[in-house]
Structures are given as C-alpha cells and as structure tokens.
C-alpha positions as CSV (number, residue, x, y, z in Angstrom):
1,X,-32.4,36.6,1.6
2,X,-30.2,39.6,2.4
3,X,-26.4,40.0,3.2
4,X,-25.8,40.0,6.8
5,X,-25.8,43.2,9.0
6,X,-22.0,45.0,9.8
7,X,-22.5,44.2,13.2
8,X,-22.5,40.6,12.0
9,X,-19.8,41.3,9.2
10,X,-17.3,42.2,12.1
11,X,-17.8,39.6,14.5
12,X,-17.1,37.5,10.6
13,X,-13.6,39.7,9.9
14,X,-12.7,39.2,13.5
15,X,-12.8,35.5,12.4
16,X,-10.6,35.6,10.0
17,X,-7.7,37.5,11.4
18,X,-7.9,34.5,14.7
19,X,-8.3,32.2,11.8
20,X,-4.8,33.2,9.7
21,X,-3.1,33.5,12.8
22,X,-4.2,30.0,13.0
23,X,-2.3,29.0,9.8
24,X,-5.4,28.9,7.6
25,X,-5.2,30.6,4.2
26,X,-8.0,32.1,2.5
27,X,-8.8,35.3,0.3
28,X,-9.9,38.3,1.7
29,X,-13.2,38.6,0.1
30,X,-16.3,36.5,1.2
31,X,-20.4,37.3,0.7
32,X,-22.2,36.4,4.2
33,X,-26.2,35.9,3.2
34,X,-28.8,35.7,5.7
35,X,-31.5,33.5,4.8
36,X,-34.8,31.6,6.3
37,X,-35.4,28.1,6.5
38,X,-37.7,28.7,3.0
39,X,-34.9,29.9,1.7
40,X,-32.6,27.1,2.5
41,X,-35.6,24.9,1.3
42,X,-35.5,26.5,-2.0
43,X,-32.2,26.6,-2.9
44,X,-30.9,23.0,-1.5
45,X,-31.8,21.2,-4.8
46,X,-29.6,23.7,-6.6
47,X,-27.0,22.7,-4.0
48,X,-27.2,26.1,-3.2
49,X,-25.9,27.7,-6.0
50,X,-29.0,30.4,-6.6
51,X,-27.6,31.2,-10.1
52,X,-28.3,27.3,-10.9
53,X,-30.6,26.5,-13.8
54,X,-33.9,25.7,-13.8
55,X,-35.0,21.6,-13.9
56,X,-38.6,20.3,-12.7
57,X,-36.7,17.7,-10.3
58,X,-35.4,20.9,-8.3
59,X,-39.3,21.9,-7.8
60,X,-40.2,18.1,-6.8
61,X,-37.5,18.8,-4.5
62,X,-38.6,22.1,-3.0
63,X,-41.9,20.3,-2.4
64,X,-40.6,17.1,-0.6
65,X,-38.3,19.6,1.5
66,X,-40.9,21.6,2.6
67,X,-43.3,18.4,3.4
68,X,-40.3,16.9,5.4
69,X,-40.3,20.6,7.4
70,X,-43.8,21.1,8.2
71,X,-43.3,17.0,9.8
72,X,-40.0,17.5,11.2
73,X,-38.7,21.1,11.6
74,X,-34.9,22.0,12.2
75,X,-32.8,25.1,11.4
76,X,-29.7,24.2,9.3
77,X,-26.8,26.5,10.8
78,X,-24.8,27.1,7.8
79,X,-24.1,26.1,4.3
80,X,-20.7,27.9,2.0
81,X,-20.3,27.2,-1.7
82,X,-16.7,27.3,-3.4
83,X,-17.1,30.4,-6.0
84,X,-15.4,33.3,-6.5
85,X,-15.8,34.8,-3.8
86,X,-17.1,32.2,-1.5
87,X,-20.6,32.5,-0.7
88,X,-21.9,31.6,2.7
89,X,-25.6,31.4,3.9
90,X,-26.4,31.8,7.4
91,X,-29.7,31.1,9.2
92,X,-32.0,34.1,10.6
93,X,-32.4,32.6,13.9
94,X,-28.7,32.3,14.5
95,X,-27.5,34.1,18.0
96,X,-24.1,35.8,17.8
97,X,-22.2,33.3,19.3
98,X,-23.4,30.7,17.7
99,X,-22.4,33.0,14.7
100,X,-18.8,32.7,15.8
101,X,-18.6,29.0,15.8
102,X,-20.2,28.8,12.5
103,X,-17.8,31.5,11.3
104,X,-15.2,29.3,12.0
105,X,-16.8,26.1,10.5
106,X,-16.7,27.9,7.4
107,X,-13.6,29.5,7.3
108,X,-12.4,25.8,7.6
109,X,-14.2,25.1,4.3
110,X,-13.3,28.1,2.1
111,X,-9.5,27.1,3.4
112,X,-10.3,23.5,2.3
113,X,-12.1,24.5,-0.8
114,X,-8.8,27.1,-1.5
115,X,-6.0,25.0,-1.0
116,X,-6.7,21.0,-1.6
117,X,-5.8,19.9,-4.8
118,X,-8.6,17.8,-5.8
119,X,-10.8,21.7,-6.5
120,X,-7.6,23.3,-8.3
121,X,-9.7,23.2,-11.6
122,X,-12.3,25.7,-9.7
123,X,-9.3,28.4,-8.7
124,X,-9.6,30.2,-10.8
125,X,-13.0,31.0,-12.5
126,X,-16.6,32.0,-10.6
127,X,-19.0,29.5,-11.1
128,X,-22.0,31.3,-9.9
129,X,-21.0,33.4,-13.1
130,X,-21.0,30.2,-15.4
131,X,-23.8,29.0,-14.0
132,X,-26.1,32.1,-14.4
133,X,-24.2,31.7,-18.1
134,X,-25.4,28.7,-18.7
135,X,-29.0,29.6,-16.8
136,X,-30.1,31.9,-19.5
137,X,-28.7,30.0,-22.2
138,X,-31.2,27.1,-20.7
139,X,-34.0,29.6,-20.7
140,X,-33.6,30.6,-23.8
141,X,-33.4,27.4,-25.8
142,X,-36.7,26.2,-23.4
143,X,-38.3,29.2,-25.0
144,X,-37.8,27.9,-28.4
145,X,-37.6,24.1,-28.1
146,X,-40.3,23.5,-25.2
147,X,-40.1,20.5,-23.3
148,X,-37.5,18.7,-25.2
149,X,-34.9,21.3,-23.4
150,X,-36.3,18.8,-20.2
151,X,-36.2,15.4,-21.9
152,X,-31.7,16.3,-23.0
153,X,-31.4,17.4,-19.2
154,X,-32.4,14.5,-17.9
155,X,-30.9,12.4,-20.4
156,X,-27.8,14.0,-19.5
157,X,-27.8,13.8,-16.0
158,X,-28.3,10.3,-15.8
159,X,-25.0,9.7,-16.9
160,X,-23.7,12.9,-15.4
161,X,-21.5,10.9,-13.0
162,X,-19.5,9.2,-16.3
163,X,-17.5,12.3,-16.7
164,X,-13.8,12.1,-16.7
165,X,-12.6,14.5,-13.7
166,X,-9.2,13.9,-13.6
167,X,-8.6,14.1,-17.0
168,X,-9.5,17.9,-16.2
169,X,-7.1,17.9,-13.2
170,X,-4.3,16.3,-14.8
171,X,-2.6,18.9,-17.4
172,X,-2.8,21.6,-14.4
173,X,-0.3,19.9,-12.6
174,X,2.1,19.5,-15.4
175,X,5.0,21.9,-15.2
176,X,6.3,22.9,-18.8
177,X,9.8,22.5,-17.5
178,X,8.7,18.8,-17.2
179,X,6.9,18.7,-20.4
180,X,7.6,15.2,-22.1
181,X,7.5,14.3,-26.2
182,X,4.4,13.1,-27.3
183,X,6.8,10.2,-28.4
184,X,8.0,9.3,-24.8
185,X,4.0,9.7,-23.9
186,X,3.1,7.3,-26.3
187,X,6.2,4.8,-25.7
188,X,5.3,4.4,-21.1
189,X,1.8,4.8,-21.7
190,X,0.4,2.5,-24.8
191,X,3.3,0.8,-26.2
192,X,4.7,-1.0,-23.2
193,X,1.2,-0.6,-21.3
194,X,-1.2,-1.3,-23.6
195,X,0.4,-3.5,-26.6
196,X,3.3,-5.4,-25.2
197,X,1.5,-5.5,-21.3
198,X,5.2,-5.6,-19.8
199,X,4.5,-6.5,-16.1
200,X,5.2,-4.1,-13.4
201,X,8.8,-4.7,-12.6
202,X,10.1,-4.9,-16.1
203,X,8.1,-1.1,-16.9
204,X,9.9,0.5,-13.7
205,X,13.1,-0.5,-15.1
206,X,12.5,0.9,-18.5
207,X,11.8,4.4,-16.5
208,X,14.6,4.1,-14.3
209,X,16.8,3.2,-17.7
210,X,14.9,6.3,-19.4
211,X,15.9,8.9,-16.2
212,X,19.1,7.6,-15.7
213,X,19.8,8.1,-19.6
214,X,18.1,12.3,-19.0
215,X,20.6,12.6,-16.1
216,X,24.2,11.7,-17.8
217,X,22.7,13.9,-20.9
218,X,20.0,15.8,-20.6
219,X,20.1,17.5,-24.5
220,X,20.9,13.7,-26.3
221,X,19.5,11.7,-23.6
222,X,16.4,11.1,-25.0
223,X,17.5,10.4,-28.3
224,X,19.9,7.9,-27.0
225,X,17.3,6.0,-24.6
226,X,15.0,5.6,-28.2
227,X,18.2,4.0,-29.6
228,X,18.3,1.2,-27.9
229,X,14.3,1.3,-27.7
230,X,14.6,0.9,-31.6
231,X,17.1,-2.1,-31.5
232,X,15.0,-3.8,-28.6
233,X,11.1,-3.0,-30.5
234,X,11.8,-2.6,-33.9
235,X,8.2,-2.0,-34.8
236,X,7.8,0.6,-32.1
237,X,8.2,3.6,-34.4
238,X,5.8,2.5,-37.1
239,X,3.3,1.9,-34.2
240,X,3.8,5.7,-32.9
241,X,3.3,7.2,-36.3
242,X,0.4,5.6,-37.3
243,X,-1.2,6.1,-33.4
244,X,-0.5,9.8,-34.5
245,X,-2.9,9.8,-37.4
246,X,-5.7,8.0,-35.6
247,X,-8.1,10.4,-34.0
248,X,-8.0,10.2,-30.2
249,X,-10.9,8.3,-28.4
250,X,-12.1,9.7,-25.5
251,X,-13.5,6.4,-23.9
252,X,-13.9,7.5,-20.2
253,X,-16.0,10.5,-20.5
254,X,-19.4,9.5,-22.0
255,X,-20.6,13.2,-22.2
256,X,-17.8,14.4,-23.6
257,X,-17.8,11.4,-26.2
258,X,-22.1,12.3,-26.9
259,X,-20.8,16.0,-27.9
260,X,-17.9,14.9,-29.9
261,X,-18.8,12.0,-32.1
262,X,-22.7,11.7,-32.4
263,X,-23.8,12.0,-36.1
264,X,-27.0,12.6,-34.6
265,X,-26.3,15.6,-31.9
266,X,-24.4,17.0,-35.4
267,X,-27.5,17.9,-37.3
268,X,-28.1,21.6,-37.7
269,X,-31.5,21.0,-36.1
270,X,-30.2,19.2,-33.1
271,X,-27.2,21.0,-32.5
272,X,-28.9,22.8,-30.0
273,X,-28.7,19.9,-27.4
274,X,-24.6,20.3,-27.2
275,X,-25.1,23.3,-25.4
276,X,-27.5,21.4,-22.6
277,X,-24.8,18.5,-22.5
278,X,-21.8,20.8,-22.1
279,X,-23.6,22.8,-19.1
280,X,-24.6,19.8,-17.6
281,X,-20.9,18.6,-18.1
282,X,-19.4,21.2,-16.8
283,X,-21.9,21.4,-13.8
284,X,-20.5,17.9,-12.9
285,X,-17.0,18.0,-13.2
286,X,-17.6,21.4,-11.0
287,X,-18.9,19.5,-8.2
288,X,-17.2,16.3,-8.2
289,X,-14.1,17.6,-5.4
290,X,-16.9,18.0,-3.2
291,X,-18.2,14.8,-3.5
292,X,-14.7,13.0,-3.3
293,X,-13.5,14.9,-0.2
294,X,-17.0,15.1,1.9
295,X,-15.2,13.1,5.1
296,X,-12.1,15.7,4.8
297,X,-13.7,18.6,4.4
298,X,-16.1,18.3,7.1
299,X,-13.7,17.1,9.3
300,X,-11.2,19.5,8.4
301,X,-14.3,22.6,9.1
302,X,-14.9,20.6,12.5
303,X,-11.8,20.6,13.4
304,X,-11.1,24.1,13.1
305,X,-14.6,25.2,14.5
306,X,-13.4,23.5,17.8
307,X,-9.8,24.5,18.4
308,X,-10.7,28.5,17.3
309,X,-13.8,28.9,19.1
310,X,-12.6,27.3,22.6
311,X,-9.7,29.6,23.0
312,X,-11.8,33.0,21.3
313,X,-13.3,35.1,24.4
314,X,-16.5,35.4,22.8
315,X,-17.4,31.9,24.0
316,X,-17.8,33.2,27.3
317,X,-21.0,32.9,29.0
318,X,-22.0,30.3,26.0
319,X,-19.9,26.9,26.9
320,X,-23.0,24.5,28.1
321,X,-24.6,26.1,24.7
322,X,-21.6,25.2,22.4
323,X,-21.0,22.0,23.6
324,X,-24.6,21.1,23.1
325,X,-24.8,21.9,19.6
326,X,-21.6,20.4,18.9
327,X,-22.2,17.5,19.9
328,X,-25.0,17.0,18.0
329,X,-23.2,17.7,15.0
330,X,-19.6,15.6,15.8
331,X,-21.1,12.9,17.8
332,X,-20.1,9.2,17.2
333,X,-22.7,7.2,15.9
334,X,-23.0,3.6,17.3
335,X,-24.6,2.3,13.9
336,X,-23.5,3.7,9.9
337,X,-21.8,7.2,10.2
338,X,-21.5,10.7,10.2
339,X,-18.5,12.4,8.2
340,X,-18.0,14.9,10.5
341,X,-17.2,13.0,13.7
342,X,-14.9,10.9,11.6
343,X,-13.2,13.3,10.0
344,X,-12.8,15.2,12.7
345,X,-11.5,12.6,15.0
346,X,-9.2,11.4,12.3
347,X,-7.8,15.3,12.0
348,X,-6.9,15.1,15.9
349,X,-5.4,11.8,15.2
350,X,-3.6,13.1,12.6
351,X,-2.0,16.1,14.4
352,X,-0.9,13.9,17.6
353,X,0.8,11.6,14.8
354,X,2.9,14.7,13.2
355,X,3.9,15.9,16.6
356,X,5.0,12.1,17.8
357,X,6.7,12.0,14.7
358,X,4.7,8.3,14.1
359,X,5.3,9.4,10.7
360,X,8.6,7.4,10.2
361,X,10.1,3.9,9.9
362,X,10.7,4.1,13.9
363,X,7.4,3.9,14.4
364,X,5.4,1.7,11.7
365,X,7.9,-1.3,12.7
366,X,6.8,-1.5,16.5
367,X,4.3,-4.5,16.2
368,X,3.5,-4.5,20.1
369,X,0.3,-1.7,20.9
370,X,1.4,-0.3,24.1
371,X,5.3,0.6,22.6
372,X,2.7,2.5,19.5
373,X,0.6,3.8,22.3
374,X,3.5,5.1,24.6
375,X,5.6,6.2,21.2
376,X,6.9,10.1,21.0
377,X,9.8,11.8,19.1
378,X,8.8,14.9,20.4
379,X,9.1,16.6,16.7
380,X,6.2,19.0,17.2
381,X,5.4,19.0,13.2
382,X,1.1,18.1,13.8
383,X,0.5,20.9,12.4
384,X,2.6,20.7,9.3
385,X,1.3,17.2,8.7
386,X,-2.6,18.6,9.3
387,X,-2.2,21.1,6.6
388,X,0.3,18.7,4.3
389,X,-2.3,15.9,4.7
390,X,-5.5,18.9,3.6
391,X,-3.6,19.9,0.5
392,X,-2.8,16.4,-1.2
393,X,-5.6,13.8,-0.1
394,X,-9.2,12.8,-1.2
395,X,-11.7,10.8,1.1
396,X,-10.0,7.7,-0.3
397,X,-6.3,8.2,0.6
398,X,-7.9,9.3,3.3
399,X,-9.2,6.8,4.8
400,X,-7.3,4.1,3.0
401,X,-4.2,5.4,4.7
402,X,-5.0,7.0,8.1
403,X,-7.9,4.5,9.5
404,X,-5.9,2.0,11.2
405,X,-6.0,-0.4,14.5
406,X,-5.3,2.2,16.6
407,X,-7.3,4.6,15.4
408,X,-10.1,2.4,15.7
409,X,-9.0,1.1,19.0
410,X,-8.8,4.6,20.2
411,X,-12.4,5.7,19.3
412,X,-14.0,2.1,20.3
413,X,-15.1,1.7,16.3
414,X,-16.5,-1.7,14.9
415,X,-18.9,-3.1,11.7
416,X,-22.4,-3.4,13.0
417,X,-24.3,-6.7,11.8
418,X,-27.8,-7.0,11.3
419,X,-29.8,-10.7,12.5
420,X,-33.4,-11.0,13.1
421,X,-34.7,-12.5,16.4
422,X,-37.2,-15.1,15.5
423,X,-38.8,-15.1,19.0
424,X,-39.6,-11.5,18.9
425,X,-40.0,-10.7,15.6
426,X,-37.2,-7.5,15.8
427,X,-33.6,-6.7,14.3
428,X,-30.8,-7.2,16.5
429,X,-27.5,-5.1,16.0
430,X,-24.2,-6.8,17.1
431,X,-20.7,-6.0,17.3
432,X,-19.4,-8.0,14.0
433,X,-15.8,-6.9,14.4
434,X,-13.3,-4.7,15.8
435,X,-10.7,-5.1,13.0
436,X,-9.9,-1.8,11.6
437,X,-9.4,-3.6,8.3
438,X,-13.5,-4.2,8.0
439,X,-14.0,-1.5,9.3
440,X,-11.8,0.7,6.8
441,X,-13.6,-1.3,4.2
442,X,-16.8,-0.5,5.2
443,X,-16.2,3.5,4.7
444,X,-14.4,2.8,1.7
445,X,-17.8,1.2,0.3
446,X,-19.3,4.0,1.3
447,X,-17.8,6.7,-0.9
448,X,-18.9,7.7,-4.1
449,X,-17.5,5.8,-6.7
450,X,-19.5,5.8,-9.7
451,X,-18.8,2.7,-12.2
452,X,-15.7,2.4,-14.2
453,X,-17.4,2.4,-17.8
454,X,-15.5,2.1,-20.9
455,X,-16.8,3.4,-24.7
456,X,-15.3,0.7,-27.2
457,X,-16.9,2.1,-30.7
458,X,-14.6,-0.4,-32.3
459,X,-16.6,-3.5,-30.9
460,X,-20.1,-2.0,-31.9
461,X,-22.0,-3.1,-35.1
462,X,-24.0,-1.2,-37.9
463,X,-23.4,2.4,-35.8
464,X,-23.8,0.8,-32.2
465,X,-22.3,2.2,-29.5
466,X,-20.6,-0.2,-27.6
467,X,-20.1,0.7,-23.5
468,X,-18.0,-1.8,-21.3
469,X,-18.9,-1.9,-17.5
470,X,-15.4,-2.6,-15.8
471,X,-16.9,-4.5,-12.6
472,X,-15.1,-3.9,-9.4
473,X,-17.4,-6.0,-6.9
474,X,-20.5,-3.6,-7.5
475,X,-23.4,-4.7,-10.1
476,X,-24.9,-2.0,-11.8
477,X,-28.8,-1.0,-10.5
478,X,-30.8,-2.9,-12.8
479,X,-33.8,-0.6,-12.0
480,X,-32.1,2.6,-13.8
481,X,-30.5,0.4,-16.8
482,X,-33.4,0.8,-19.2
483,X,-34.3,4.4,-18.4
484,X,-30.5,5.1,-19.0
485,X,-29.8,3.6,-22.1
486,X,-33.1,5.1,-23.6
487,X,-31.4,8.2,-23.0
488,X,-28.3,7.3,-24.6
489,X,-29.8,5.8,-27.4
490,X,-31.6,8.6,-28.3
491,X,-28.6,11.2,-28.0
492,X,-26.3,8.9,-30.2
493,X,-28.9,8.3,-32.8
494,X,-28.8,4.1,-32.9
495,X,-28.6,1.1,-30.9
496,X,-26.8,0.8,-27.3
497,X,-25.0,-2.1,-26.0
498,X,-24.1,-2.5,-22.6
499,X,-21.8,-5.1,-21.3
500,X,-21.7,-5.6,-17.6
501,X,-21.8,-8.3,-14.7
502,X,-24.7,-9.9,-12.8
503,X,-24.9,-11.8,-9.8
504,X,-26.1,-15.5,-10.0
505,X,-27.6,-16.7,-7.0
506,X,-27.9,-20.9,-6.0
507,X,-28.9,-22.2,-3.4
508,X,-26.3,-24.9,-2.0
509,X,-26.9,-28.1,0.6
510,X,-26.2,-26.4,4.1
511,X,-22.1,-27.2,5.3
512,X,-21.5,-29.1,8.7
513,X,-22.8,-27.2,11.6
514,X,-25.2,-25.5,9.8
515,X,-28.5,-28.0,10.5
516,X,-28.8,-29.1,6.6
517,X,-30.1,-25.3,5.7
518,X,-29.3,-23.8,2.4
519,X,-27.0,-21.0,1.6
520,X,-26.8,-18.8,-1.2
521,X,-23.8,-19.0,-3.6
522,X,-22.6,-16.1,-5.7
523,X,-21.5,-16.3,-9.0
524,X,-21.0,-13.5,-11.6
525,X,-21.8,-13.9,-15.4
526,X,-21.3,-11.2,-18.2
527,X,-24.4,-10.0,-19.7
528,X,-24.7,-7.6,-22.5
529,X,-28.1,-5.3,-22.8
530,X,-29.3,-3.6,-25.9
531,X,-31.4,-0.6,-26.5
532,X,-32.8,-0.2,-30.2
533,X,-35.7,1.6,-30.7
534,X,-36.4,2.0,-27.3
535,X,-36.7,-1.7,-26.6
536,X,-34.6,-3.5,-24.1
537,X,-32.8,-7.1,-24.4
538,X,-30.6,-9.3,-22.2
539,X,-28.0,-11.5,-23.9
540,X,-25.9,-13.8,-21.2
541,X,-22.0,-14.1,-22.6
C-alpha cells in the first residue's frame, strides 16, 4: 500500500475543482492509497479502517476472502472511509480514466459523508486516530489478560447493534438559544407522555397553548403557562421533583447501561473490561450513519460519477469502456436489489421533481397519471431539492417518502414471488405486483433495523436484569439467543431475562377454492428466556 503517484494526485485535484463547480462541498484535504487486491482482502474485515483493532473473526475473514478470490477473482475499484481527512483506497490495476470516474464516485461520498446530518457526530474528530487509540489500548490489555480480552469483544459485539445513536445525535442539534427547563422537558416528555398518556391531539394543544403563552411573553411566559399547568395537575410538581432525585435510566443503550450499572464490571479486577466495551461502543455508534444511509450514499456517489464524468474531456476515447463498467455497477436487477441503481435512479427522479416543481400541493392533488406525467412549473430548483434532500434524509425517509407509483412505473419495478414447479422440480419467479406500496415495503424490510429492546431493571428479581423485546413484525433469531444472553449474563454478573415474541404456527382446514389443503396460521405469544448460570429456559406468558 502506498499513496498514489502526483501524476495520479492531479488528475484527483482536477476532480475536485469540476466537482465544486458542480455544487459539491468538501474539505480540501484527502489521502489517495493505492493498494492490491491482498490489500483490499486484508483490510475489508476492518471495514477498511487499517488502524482498526485486532479480533480473530477479522482473520477468519481474511481467509474466507482470499478462498472466495482464488474461486472467483474481481478487482474492487474503490473504497473511501469518513475520517479526518478522508481516506480513499484505489486499486493498482486502475487505468487513468477509469481513475477519473472513480474520482468522482468518491468525491460524491466524502460530500455525503461531510454534509448529511445523520454523520454530524463524526465532524469533527479522526477516527482512524481513535481507533489506533483504542488499538493499543486492546493490545495492551491482551498482553496482560490473555484470551479473556477475546471472550469481552465478542460479548460485546453481539449486542453491538443495541447502542443508542441518536441519543448521540440529538444534543448536537440543540441550539442554546432554544435551550428548554429541565422542568418543561420533564412536563411534554414523561408527564403528559408517559404518566397521564394524553392522546395525540390533546398533547399538540398543550404545545401550541405553551408557544403561544412564549410568544405574548417571552421572560414570564413560561411561568404563566406552569400556572395553569398547576391548577389543571396539581400533583405535577411533586412528580418533577422527585423524578429529579431518581438516577436516570439509560434503557435503550444496553452497552452503555453494561458500563454504567454492572456491580460486576465495577470490581477493581474487572474493571478492565469497560475499556473493551467503551471501544467497541464507540466503534458502533461510529459506523451506524453508514449503515442507515447505504441506498443514499451510493446513489448520491453514482449519481455524481455520471453527470461529472460525461461532460469532463478526459472521457474521450473511453465511452464504450465507461458505459461498460457502469453498467455493471448501476444496473437494474430483475430479482432483490442493488443500492446503487436505486439510489441513483431515485436521485434523477428527485432532481426532475425539484425542477417541475412536483414538490407542491399543485401537484400531489392530480389523481389522473398522465396530468402527473405531463406536469411542469418550470421552477428549475432540482438541484436545490438534490442537495436539500442529501443533507436531511436517511435510507428510511428515503425511501418511505420518494418511492412512489410513478417512480416505480417509470423504472418498470415490481415484488418478485417465488413458487415451485412440481412437474420440473425448479423455482419459478413471477411478477407478484406492481404496486409501489409492496414494493416500497419490500426495501423498507430490507434496511437495517436492529430490534427495539428495552432494559426494565425495575421488573427483574434477586439482581436480574430484565430486557423487553418491543416486537415490530420481526421475531428475534432464535439461533443467536443463547449465545447472546451468555454474554450478557456474564458481563452483568447474574441472571438474564428476555421477554420477546414468537410465532405460533397451525395448520388450518384448507378455505373454498383451495382443494381441502392446509394453510398455516400465525399467531404470536410472549415468551420470556432466562440465562442463569449459563443455562437456558423458555417460559410462555
């Protein structure tokens, strides 16, 4: 691995000055790296962070990678990582203008990476510092401690995903000129939320009735709103003061709750393992914007890597080669997907819907397709909506918002079903629907969205900890639930209890029409599962 020749280094500047003019926005420093496919073999575990620490899955990993090689060998182009500056690895075999278009592919990343909100926590620090930090600090304790530095990591990375990441986003985006008392906190977010469960309609009105109060007085009108809370919930005031002298319970973040309130991690001679749960903490939450915006940002780098390199006069001489390699990277698949045609399609879809102006009311109340089809306002802002849309939006607003009918009407996009064919043995794929609806839902279930767990100390008994599965359609993977909770038991020091829901299946007398067959009914029951002393149980609610 060695950074890339000047040669190579200007063709990358001259990049970035076609780039800004573009209206992409990006720092003027950047590390270029040219590397071999080993190299790209070896640091892909460490998602390519070379500073990384140490963890024997990584080598598994180098090993399967270089098995699936020797089988199957390809040349990845590219890869960039978010740090300060942005790194960028290119491969050795890479001709100069293929170097131009990948250029560009990445510049669209570092913008995204710079500029949506969902990575504002990584803005301002390195991480390839911290993480060559927190490298030595894991060499050093596997010096002393051996393989029980291995046994914490994976312990902790199991339940890596259970981190709370917006709870890191959220007090960046709170201006102190908009700084509330914790009174007023407490009052819209526990009292009327959480004790007195005042619906929807009745809550907005208490916040319109609180602004509306700020804007006749803005010194005395908070005061005067808590009057006439006062007179309406007597009790509310007692309620705040004693919520003030109960210690906050951090029930979304199980890491964070491991570090903070096991008796067991406490001990002088375990102390030690904080420091393994904090890096792997910190590693997570570092990564998680990547994970949430993987549709957007590769469409957004896509995107980009088209408009700039077909109007750049390098191309020349290179256009049969270009469109060749990308296609193969933005091509439409006809069954599952691949995040870069989407979100790329969905970026030109956006930018023909800010310069229609089918932003407004105008346009979301024509019903009939052709008027939508033939729509135009002629306001010219695609642009403004392209970057607007890359600054505020994860892979679920994302798609929840922008994949509509005719979006999918305009890219012929459906939900694939699989049946077998009896006669000749073989799986048949069929157009199941058209409906942008299904298919909308089918991306959806495709994102990551790790469970919704809850830590309620308060319901476990003799030292338990107590961990409530919120279920939102998806059971937990039975497979990993032992190996899991062995981990947690063993970091809290006593007894786990999981409570979660599991599918039922029975099999029902076959409807009308359907030749007196059987079909399965669903049903979902609450189970609890406990882990003490490394034994599992199953206790059905």
């Amino acid at each position: 691995m060695e950074l890339i020749n000047q040669h190579t280094k200007e063709i990358m500047e001259g990049c970035k000055e076609r780039a800004r003019a573009a209206g992409l926005s990006f720092t003027d420093e950047s590390l270029e790296y040219i590397v071999t496919n080993r190299d790209l073999i070896e640091l892909s575990p460490k998602v390519m962070i070379p500073t990384l620490y140490d963890y024997w899955v990584h080598d598994v990993e180098v090993l399967r990678g270089k098995g699936e090689y020797e089988l199957y060998p390809h040349n990845p182009y590219e890869t960039v990582i978010n740090t300060r500056p942005p790194i960028s690895f290119y491969n050795d075999n890479n001709p100069d203008w293929l170097n131009v278009m990948i250029f560009y592919h990445v510049l669209g990343h570092i913008d995204f990476f710079q500029n949506n909100l969902y990575f504002r926590h990584t803005w301002e620090y390195d991480f390839t510092g911290q993480a060559l930090s927190d490298k030595r600090v894991i060499a050093k304790l596997r010096a002393e401690k051996g393989r029980w530095v291995d046994y914490i990591l994976e312990f902790a990375r199991s339940i890596d995903n259970l981190v709370a990441y917006h709870d890191e986003l959220s007090p960046l985006f709170k201006s102190p000129d908009t700084a509330t008392s914790s009174r007023l906190d407490y009052y819209f977010d526990v009292f009327l939320q959480v004790e007195k469960k005042l619906p929807v309609a009745e809550y907005l009105k208490e916040v319109a009735r609180y602004n509306e109060a700020v804007l006749q007085d803005k010194e005395e009108g908070e005061r005067i709103f808590f009057a006439e809370v006062t007179a309406k919930y007597p009790e509310m005031e007692a309620h705040f003061a004693k919520s003030r002298s109960v210690k906050r319970i951090e029930r979304r973040d199980l890491l964070r709750f491991l570090i903070e309130n096991s008796e067991f991690l406490a001990r002088d001679e375990n102390s030690w393992m904080r420091s393994v749960l904090e890096v792997v903490r910190k590693t997570s939450i570092f990564f998680q914007p990547q994970i949430r915006t993987k549709i957007m940002n590769e469409g957004w780098a896509s995107y980009w890597h088209e408009k700039l390199f077909l109007v750049d006069d390098r191309i020349k001489g290179h256009e049969v080669d270009f469109a060749r390699v990308h296609a193969g990277v933005t091509s439409m698949p006809r069954v599952g997907m691949n995040p870069y045609a989407l979100g790329m399609r969905l970026m030109y879809q956006l930018k023909e819907i800010g310069d229609k102006g089918k932003t407004g009311y105008d346009f979301h109340r024509l019903s009939d397709a052709n008027q939508r089809k033939e729509f135009d306002a002629g306001t010219g802002q695609g642009d403004e909506f392209l970057f607007k849309v890359r600054s505020n939006y994860c892979d679920y607003l994302f798609i929840k918002e922008f994949v509509d009918q005719d979006f999918t009407n305009r890219y012929d996009l459906f939900v694939t079903g699989k049946r077998l064919d009896p006669q000749r043995m073989v799986w048949q794929y069929y157009v199941k629907s058209r409906d942008a609806r299904e298919y909308r839902d089918m991306v959806l279930a495709s994102l990551y969205h790790p469970p919704h767990i809850e830590i309620a100390p308060e319901r476990g008994e003799d030292g338990a900890l107590y961990l409530v599965h919120h279920f939102e359609g998806k059971q937990l993977v039975s497979e990993y639930i032992a190996n899991t909770m062995v981990g947690i038991e063993y970091l809290w020091g006593a007894p786990v209890q999981l409570e979660t829901s599991e599918a039922v299946i029975e099999q029902t007398r076959g409807t009308a029409g359907k030749e007196g067959g059987e079909e399965a009914e669903i049903t979902w029951q609450r189970v609890v599962y406990t882990m003490k002393e490394k034994t599992l149980s199953r206790q059905v609610l």
